[in-house]
N, C-alpha and C positions, 0 to 999 in steps of 0.2 A: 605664435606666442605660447611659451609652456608654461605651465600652472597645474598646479598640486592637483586643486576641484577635477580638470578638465583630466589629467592623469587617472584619475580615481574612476572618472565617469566611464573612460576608453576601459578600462582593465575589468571594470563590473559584466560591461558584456561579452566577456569572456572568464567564466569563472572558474573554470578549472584550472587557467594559464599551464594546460599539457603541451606535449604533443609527443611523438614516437617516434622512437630510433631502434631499427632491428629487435621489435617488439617490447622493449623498455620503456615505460614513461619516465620522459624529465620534465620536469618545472623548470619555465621563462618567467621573467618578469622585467620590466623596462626598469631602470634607475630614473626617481623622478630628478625633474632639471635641479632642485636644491638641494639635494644632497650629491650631487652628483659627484664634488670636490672629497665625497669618503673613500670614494671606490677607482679601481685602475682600469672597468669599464663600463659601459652605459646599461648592459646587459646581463643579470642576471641567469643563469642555467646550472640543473641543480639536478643530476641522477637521482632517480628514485627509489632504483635497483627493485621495482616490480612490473610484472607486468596487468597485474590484475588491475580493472578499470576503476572497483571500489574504493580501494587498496590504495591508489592514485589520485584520483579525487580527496578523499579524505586529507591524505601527506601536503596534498597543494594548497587547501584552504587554512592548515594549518601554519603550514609556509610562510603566506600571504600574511594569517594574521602576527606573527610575532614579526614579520620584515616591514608592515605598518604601524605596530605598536613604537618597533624601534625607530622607524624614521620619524615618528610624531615625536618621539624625547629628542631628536636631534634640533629637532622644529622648535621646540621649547626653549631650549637651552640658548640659543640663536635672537628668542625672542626679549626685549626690552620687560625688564620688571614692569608686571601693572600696577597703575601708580605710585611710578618711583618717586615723583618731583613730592609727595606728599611725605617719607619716609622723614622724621628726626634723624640729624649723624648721629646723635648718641642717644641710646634709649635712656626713658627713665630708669634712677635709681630707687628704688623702694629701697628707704633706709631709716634706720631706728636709732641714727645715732644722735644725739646729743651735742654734740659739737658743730661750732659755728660753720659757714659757707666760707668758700675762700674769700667772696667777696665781700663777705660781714667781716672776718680778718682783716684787710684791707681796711675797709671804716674802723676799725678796732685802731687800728699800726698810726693811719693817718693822723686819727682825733690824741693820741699818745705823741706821737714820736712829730708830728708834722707842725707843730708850733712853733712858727718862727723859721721854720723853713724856706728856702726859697722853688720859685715855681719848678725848677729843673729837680728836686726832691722829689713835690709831689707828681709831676707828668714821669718820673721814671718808675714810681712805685704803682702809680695806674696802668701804665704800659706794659710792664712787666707778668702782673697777674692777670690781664687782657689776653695776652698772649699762651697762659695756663687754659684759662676760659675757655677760650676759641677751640686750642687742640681738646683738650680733655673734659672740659665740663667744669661748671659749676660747682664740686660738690665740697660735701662737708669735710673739713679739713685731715682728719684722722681716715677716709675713705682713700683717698689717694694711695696708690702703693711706689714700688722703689722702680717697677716695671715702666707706671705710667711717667715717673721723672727720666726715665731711659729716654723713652720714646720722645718726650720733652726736649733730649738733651739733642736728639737726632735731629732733630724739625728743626731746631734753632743753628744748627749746623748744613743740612740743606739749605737752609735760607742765605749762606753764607757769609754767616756772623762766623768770627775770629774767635779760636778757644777762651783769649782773655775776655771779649764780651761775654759770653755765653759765661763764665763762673761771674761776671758782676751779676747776670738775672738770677743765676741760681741763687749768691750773695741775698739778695732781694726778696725772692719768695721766700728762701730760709726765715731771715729777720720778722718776716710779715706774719708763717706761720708758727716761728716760734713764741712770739709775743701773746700770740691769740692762746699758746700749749699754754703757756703761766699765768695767762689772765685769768684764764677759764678754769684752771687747775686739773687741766684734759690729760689722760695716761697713755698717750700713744704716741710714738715713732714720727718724727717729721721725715715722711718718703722726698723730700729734696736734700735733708739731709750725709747723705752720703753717695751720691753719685761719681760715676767715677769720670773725671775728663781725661779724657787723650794727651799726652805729650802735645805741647806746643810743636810745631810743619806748620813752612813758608808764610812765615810771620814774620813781615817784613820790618826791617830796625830800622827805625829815624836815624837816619848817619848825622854827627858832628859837622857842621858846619865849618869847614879851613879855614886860618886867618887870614889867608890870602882875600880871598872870596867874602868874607865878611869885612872886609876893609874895603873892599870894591862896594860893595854894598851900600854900607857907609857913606860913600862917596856919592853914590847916586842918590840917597836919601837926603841929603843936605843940597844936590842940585834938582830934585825936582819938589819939596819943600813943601810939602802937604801934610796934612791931619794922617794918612796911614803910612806915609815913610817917616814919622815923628814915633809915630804907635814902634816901628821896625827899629829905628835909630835908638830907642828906649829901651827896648830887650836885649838888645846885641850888646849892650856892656855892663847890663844890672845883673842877668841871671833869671828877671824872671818871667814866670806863667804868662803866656797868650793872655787867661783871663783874669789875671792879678794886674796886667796892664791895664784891658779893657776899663775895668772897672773903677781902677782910681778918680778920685775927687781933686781937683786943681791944688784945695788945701793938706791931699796927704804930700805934694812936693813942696820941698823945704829948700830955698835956694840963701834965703838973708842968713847965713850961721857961718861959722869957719868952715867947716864940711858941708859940700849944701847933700841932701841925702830925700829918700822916699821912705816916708813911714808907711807901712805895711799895715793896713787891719782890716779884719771882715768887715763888709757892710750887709745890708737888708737886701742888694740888690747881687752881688756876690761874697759869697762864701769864700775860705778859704779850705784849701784840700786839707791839711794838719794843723794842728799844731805849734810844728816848728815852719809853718809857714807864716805866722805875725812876727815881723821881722822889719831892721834898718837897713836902708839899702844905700850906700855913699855912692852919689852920682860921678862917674867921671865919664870922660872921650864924647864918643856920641849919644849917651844915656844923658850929661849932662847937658848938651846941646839943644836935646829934643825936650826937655823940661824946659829949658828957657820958651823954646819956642809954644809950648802948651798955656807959661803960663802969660808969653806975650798976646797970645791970640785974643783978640778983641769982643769975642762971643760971647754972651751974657751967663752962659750954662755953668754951673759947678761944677758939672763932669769933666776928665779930663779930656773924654772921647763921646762928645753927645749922639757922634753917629750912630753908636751901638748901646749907649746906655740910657739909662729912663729910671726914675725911683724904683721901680718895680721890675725890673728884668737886667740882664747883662749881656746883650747875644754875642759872645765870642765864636759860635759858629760861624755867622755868618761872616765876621772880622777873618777869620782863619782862612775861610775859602778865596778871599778876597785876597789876603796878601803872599797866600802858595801863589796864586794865578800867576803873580805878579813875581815872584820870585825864580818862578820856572820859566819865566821870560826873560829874565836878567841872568840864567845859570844854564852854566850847561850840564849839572850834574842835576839828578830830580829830588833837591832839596825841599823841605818842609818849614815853617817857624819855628818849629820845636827845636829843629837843628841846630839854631842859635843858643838853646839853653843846655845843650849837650856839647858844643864848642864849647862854651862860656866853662865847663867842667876840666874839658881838656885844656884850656887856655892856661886855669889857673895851675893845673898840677906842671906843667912846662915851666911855671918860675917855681916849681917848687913850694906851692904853698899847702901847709896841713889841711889835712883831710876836713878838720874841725871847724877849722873856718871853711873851708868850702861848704861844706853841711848848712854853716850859719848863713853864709852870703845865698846859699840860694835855697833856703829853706825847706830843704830834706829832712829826711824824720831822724834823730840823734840815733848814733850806732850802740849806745852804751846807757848805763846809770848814770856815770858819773861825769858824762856829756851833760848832763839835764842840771847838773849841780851849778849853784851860783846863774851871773843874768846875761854869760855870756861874753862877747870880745867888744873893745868899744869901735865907736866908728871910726876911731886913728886909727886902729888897726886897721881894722876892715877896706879902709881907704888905702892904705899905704899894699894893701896885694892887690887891689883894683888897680891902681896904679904900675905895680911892675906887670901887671896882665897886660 
């Protein structure tokens, strides 16, 4: 067994480590076994270029100590920090500033801006500055600099979040610490404010949905006749959101009228993305199909979709995962649900319908002023391009 100790003990009883060659002293010394990976051999030898025995002695103990000095820095360097498990990742900040914590920010943003929100607000706005936390620390809002949102922007990108995700968190801390700059009436720089993101790479585009394909669709959703091919029957000819569907109430579908149609409005339990998304929607093909059958269904619920919805929540997540699965089963292309609301765009401009009403019918945000003027196209219209779609 070789070991440093046992090396040390051998080499003491011999301390001059000489010996002679045609009356020259050189200096030997063995390489101990752990360092041995330094050197290209085990052995040590080292001219002394004298011959005097003093002269020799001397050179060799000096030798000895700096090629022991050096191999014990090697030993060190090799060795595990003592007590590392105990080390903080971020030292404290001694700081004199004035300005709140990011995460008094945050209680700041929520108790303002979080009223009336629903749960997917406030779990993004905790999430978000969780994730500040974690890499960077706690500290007071104005302390953060443009280096530490770089470094932010990296992590959230090795994680491999998509550019477009990575500016909604930036979007988010921004709002949360700019609220706190104005409340507090703080004179400093928000360091998330101008970072810079990368060109969008291999971000993949939800392809349009073909009407070939979504008429196939169609077809199987009306033979296998269920609450989530009624949810798919329902998007494929309205235009609209995954969770504008989810979330509907039995009473926003209007079937008794000359036009039976979906009125569109935020609720408590979902939100609406804009604006120009509270809107009428005239039911035709198999959107109007799947409304009969929601509102034939004998289930006591007010929802139109109790599986995913509750007073208090709307999980289109999990609705979304459920009817890809399902659709990548039925396809041989690797279609999405979205894909139906990017058909539904293509569909309509093939008959030739304005830009304005397509805006309207699937509630995009107005391209103009004077789009926003007046209350809009009535649902003759709107029905009669559903119709030639």
């Amino acid at each position: 067994m070789c070991a440093w100790g046992v090396d040390q003990m051998v080499d003491h009883l011999n301390v001059s480590y000489l010996y002679k060659k045609r009356g020259v002293f050189y200096f030997t010394k063995r390489v101990p076994c752990d360092v041995k990976s330094y050197y290209r051999s085990d052995r040590i030898v080292i001219c002394l270029k004298t011959k005097s025995n003093v002269s020799a002695i001397r050179a060799s103990k000096s030798l000895y100590q700096r090629l022991d000095d050096f191999w014990t820095s090697i030993r060190l360097t090799k060795m595990q920090v003592p007590a590392q498990h105990l080390l903080v990742t971020k030292p404290p900040v001694n700081s004199n500033s004035n300005a709140p914590l990011l995460s008094e920010a945050l209680t700041t943003y929520l108790k303002l801006k979080g009223e009336g929100k629903d749960k997917i607000f406030i779990r993004g706005a905790n999430r978000n500055i969780k994730y500040v936390i974690e890499l960077l620390g706690d500290l007071h809002i104005d302390e953060y600099s443009s280096k530490d949102a770089s470094k932010f922007r990296d992590n959230l990108l090795d994680k491999g979040l998509l550019i477009s995700s990575v500016k909604r968190v930036f979007s988010s801390i921004r709002s949360i610490i700019n609220l706190s700059i104005t409340e507090e009436g703080i004179n400093c720089i928000n360091a998330f404010s101008k970072t810079y993101m990368p060109e969008k790479e291999n971000v993949e585009i939800k392809k349009p949905i073909p009407t070939k394909d979504i008429k196939h669709i169609q077809s199987l959703c009306i033979e296998k006749d269920d609450d989530l091919r009624w949810l798919i029957a329902l998007l494929s000819d309205s235009g609209m959101r995954l969770g504008e569907g989810v979330g509907l109430l039995k009473s926003d579908i209007n079937l008794d009228c000359e036009i039976p149609y979906i009125n569109l409005i935020p609720h408590p339990w979902r939100r609406l993305k804009t604006r120009s998304s509270k809107r009428c929607i005239p039911l035709v093909g198999a959107s109007l199909w799947a409304s009969r059958k929601i509102l034939d269904n004998s289930n006591d619920s007010i929802f139109a979709f109790p599986r995913y919805t509750i007073k208090d929540n709307c999980n289109a997540n999990s609705a979304s995962a459920a009817l890809n699965k399902w659709l990548k089963e039925q396809l041989t292309d690797n279609y999405v649900i979205h894909g139906f609301r990017h058909g539904f765009r293509d569909r309509l401009r093939a008959v030739e319908c304005p830009s304005e009403i397509i805006d309207q019918l699937g509630g995009w945000s107005l391209r103009s002023v004077g789009e926003g003027y007046g209350k809009g196209y009535e649902l003759s219209v709107l029905s009669k391009w559903l119709l030639k779609m």
